[in-house]
C-alpha positions in Angstrom: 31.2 -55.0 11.5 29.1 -55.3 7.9 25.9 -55.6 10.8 26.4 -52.6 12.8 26.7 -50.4 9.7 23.7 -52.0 8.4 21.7 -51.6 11.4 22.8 -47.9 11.8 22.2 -47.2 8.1 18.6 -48.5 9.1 18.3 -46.1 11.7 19.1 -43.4 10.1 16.6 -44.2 7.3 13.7 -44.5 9.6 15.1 -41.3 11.4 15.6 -39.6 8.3 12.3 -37.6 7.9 12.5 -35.6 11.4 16.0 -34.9 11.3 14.9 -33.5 7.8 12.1 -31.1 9.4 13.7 -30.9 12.8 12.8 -27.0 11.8 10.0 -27.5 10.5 7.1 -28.7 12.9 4.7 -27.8 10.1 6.1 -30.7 8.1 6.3 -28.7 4.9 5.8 -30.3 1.3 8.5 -27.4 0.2 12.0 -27.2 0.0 11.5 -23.6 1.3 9.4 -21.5 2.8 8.3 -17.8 4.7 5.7 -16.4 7.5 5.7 -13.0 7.6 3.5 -10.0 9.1 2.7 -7.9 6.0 3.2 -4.5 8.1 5.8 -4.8 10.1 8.1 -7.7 8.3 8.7 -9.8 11.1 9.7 -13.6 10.2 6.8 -15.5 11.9 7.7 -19.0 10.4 10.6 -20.4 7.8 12.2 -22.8 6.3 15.6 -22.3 5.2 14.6 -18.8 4.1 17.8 -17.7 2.6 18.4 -21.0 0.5 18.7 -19.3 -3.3 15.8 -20.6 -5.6 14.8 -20.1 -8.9 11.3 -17.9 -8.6 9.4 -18.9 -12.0 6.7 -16.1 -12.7 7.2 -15.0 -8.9 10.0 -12.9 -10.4 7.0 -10.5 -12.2 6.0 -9.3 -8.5 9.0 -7.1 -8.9 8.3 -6.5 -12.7 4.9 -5.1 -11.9 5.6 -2.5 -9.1 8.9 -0.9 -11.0 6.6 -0.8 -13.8 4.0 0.9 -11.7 6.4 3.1 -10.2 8.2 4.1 -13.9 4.7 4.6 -15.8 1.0 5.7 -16.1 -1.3 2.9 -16.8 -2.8 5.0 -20.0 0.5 5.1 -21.1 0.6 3.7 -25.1 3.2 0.7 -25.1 4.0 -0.2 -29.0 5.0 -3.9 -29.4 8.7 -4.1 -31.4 9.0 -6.7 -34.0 11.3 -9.0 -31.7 9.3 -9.4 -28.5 6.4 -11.6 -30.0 9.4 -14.0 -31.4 10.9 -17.3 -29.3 9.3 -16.2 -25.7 8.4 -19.7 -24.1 5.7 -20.2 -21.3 2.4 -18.2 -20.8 1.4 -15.3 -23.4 -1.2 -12.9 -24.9 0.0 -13.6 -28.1 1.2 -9.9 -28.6 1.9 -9.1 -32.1 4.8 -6.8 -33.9 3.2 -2.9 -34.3 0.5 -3.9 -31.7 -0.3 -0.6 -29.2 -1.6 -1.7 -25.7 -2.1 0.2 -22.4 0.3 -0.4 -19.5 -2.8 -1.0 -17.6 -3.5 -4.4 -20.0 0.0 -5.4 -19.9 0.2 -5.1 -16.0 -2.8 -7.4 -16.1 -1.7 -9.6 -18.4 2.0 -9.9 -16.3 -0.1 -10.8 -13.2 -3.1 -12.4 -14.1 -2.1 -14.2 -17.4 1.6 -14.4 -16.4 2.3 -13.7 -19.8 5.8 -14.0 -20.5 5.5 -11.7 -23.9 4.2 -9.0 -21.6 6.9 -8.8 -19.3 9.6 -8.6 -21.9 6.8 -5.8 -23.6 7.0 -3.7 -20.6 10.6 -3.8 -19.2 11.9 -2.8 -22.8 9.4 0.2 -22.6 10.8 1.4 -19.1 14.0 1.1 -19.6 14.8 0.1 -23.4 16.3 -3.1 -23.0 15.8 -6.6 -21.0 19.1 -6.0 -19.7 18.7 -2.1 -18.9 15.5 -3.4 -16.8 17.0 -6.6 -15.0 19.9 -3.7 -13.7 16.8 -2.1 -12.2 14.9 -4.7 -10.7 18.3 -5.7 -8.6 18.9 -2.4 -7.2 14.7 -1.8 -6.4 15.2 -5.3 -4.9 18.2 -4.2 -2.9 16.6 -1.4 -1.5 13.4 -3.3 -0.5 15.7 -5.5 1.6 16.1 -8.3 -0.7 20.0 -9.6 0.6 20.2 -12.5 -1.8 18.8 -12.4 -5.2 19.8 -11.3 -8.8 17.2 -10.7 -11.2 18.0 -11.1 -15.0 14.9 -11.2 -16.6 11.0 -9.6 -16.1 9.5 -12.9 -16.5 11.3 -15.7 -14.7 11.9 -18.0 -17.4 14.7 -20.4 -16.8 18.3 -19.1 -16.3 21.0 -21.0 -13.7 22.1 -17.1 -12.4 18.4 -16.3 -12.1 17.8 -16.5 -8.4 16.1 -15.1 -5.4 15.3 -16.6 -1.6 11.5 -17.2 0.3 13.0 -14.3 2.7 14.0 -12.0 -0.5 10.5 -12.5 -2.1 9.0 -11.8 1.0 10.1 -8.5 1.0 9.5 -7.5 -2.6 5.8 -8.5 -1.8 5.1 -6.8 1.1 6.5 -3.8 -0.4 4.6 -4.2 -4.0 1.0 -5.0 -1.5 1.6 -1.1 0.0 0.6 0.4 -3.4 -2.8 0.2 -4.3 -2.5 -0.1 -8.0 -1.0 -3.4 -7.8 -3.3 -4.7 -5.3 -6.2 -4.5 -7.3 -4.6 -6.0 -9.7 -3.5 -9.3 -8.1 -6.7 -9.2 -6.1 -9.0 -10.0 -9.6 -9.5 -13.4 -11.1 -10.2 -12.5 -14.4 -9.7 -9.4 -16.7 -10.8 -8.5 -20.5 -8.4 -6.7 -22.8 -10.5 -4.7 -25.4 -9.3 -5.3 -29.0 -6.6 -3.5 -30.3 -4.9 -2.4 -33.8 -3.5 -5.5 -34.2 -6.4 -7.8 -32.4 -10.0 -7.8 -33.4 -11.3 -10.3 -30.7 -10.8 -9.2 -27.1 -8.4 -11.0 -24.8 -9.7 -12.5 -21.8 -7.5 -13.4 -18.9 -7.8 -15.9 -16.1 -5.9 -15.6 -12.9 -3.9 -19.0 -12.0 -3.7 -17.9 -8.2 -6.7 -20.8 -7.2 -6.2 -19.8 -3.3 -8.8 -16.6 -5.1 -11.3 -18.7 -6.1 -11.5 -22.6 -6.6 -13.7 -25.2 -4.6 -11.9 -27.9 -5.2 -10.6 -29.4 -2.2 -7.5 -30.3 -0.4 -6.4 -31.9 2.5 -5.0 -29.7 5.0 -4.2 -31.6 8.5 -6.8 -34.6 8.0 -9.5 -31.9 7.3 -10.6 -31.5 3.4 -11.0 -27.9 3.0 -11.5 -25.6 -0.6 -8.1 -24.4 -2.0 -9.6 -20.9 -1.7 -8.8 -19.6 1.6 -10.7 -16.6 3.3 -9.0 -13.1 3.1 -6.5 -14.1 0.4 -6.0 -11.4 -1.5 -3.0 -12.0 -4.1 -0.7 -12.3 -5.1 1.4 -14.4 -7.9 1.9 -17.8 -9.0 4.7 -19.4 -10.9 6.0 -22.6 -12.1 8.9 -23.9 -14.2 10.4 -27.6 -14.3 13.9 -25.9 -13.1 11.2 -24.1 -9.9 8.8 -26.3 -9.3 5.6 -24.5 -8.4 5.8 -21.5 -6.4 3.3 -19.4 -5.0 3.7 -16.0 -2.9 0.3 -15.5 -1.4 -1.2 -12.7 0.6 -4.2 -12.6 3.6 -5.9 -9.8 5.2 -8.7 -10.9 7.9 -10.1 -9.7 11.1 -7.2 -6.5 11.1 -4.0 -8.8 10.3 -2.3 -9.3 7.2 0.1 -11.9 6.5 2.5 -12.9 3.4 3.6 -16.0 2.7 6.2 -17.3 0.4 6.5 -21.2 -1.2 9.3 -21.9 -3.3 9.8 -25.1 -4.9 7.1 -27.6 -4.1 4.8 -29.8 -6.0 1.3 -29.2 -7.7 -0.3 -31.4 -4.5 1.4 -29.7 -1.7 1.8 -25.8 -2.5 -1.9 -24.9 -1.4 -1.4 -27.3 1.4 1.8 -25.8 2.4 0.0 -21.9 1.8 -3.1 -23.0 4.2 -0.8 -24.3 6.8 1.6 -21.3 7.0 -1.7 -19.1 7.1 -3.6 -21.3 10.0 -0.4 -21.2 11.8 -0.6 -17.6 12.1 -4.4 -16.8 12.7 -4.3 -20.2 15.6 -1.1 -20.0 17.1 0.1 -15.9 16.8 -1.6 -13.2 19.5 -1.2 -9.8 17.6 -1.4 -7.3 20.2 -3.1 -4.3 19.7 -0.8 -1.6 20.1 -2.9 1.9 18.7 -6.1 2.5 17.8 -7.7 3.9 14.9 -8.9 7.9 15.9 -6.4 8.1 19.0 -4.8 11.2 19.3 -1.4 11.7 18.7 -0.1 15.2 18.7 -1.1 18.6 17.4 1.4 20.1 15.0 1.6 24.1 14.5 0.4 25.2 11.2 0.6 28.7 9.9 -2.1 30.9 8.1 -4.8 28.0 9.2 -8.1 29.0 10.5 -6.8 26.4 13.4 -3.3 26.6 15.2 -2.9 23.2 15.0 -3.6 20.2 12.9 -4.9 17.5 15.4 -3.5 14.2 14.4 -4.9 10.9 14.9 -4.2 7.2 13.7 -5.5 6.4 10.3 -6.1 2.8 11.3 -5.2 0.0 14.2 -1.8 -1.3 14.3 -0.7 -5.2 15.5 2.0 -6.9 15.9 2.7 -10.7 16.6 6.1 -10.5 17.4 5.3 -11.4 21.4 8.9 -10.6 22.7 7.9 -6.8 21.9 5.4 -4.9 24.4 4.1 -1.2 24.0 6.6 -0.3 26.4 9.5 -0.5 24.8 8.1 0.5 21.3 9.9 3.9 19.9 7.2 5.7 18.3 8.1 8.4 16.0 5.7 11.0 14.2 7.0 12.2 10.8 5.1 15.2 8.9 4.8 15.4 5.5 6.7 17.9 4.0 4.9 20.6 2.2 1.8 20.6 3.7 -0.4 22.7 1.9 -4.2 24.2 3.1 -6.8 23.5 3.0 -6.5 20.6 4.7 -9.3 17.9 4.9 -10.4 15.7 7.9 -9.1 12.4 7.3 -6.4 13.7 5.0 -3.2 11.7 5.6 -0.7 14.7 6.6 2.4 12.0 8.2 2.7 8.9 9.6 3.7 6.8 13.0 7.0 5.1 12.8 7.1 1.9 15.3 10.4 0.9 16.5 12.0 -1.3 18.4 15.6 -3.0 18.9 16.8 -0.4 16.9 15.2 -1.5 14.1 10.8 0.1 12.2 8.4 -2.7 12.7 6.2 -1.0 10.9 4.3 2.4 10.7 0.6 3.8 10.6 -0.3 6.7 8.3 -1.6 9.9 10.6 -4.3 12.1 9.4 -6.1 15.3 10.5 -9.2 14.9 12.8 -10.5 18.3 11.4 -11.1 20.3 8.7 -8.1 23.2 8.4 -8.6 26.1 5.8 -6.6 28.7 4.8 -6.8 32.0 6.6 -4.7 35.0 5.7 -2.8 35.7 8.6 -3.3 39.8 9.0 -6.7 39.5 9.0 -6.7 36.6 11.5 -4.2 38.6 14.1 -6.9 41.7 13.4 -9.8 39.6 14.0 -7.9 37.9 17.1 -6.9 40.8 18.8 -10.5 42.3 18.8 -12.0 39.0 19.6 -10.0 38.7 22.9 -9.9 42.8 23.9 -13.5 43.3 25.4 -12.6 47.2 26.2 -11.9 47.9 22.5 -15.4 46.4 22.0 -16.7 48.7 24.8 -15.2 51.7 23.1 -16.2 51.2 20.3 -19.7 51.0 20.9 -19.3 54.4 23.1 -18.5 56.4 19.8 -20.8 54.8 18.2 -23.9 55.4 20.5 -22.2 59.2 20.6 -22.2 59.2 17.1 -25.7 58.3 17.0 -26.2 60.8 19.4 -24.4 63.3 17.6 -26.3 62.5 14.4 -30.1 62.9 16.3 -28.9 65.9 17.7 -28.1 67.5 14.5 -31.2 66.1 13.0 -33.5 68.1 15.6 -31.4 71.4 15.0 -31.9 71.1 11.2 -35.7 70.3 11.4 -35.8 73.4 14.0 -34.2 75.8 11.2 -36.4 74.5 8.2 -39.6 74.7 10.7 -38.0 78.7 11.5 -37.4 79.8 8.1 -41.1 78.4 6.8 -42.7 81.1 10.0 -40.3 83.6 8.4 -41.5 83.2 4.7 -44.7 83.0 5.9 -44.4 86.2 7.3 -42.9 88.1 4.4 -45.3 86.4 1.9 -48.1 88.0 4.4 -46.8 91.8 5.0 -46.1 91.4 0.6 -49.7 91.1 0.1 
């Protein structure tokens, strides 16, 4: 009996690793992980996706786009006497009384991962850590994040403190839409000018090496740089609680893809990033589904100097998901509201909602293939009306040629009277002398 279990324990052991990554034919270094299409948020790999994880410094992806959203980056942030004190991990060394833009905080959260600046910033938004942890779970909530609950700016260690790959996911393909945050996460290195409280400028270096670095790793029994082509963000994190993490963004050749690695070692999380990234630009077909400049529909506008504003796609629009085809794509066109002329060409006026199985897969902004100015609509029913009534033309050009007639006519009879009454003088001046 003692032999059997014995042998079967030793199977088991030898069979242990692919029962462990049965779902996981990438063979993964982390303990999770997320594929996703950046437009459309379609799950194109995963590995337990909705396991809850502590997110390190991933957590100031969130930070940074409710601060965004809440502030102006020349906005004055003064420094309270308690934020510089007992904040562990990364900082800017940010001092009590010290006045600093939101735009040198933001990059200090997300290039510097400054712990001191996260704290700075969600107790100038909303007054307190706590006050700003309430809002990054409901912003979460609404960006479809289903199992996560923030409680600090910064992701330092707390056991409530969690989020998923799937959650994360979400939260950054969201936070990569606004363009003030993806210049940010896109730089490797900032400068913070001195301040009142700082006479040396700051200088920060991104940790995010899939930006930058040449050092190389071994990706399926190729050795390849860490930097990978297209990457453009996003964050970085590590505790001893997390691990490392890294959420990481690619845009090449028209497709954009997020990935998410929570919980892995220093060794494998670039090697886990490079796979989930090759795995999608080898294995996925996007499909083309609109092009950039195809017409969509013309939309009545009043007052315009056009009846219409023509709208086209702003840009190409993919998908990988290969179980969807154009045909059964629901695609909805929603006007702004408010639309104001002029209107430029190339002015985003709506977008293109894409859906399917009852459910967006993503949308493409719609803009106006012509220039639309403002024309004040008596005046361009008067000027219509003549335009298209050739008679009225016609008669009009009868009273004026009688006019002209009219105005000759009278012109001969005067110069006939002066030319009469000059004989007539003549002839009294002659009979006076």
């Amino acid at each position: 009996m003692l032999k059997k279990i014995c042998v079967i324990l030793s199977v088991l052991i030898i069979l242990a690793p692919s029962i462990l990554y049965a779902d996981d034919p990438l063979n993964l270094g982390a303990k999770t992980a997320i594929l996703i299409n950046a437009e459309t948020g379609d799950v194109l790999y995963s590995k337990e996706p909705d396991k809850k994880m502590f997110p390190a410094s991933t957590t100031k992806i969130l930070t940074a786009i409710i601060a965004i959203e809440n502030s102006k980056l020349d906005e004055k942030v003064h420094i309270d006497n308690e934020t510089p004190s007992g904040i562990d991990g990364n900082n800017i060394a940010l001092e009590p009384g010290e006045v600093l833009s939101m735009n040198d905080l933001l990059h200090a959260l997300m290039i510097e991962s400054a712990n001191d600046a996260a704290v700075a910033i969600a107790k100038h938004i909303s007054g307190s850590v706590e006050n700003f942890s309430k809002l990054m779970n409901d912003k979460a909530k609404d960006l479809g994040a289903k199992n996560s609950n923030f409680l600090n700016p910064n992701g330092l260690p707390d056991e409530n403190h969690t989020t998923t790959a799937y959650d994360l996911a979400m939260i950054a393909k969201y936070a990569m839409t606004n363009d003030v945050f993806k210049k940010i996460v896109g730089k490797t290195s900032y400068t913070i000018d001195p301040t009142n409280k700082k006479s040396e400028p700051r200088v920060l270096k991104s940790q995010n090496k899939l930006l930058f670095s040449d050092n190389k790793i071994t990706v399926d029994n190729k050795s390849v740089p860490i930097k990978y082509d297209g990457v453009n963000g996003i964050k970085t994190g590590y505790t001893i609680a997390a691990q490392q993490c890294l959420v990481a963004s690619v845009d090449k050749n028209n497709h954009k893809y997020i990935s998410v690695i929570l919980s892995s070692d220093s060794k494998n999380i670039y090697v886990d990033i490079h796979k989930l990234f090759n795995f999608a630009f080898k294995n996925l077909k996007p499909v083309k589904f609109v092009r950039k400049n195809d017409f969509i529909d013309n939309v009545p506008i009043s007052n315009g100097s056009s009846k219409f504003i023509t709208c086209v796609y702003a840009n190409d629009f993919y998908n990988d998901n290969g179980n969807i085809s154009n045909d059964n794509i629901k695609k909805t066109l929603v006007i702004n509201k408010n639309l104001k002329l002029p209107i430029a060409k190339g002015q985003v006026v709506g977008k293109v909602n894409f859906e399917a199985n009852d459910k967006i897969i993503g949308s493409v902004n719609v803009v106006s293939y012509s220039d639309i100015v403002y024309q004040n609509s008596i005046l361009k029913n008067i000027k219509s009306y003549f335009i298209h009534k050739w008679w009225i033309w016609f008669i009009l050009f009868l009273i004026l040629f009688r006019l002209c007639v009219s105005i000759i006519n009278v012109s001969r009879r005067m110069n006939k009277l002066k030319t009469l009454n000059a004989k007539q003088k003549r002839l009294r001046d002659s009979k006076n002398k």
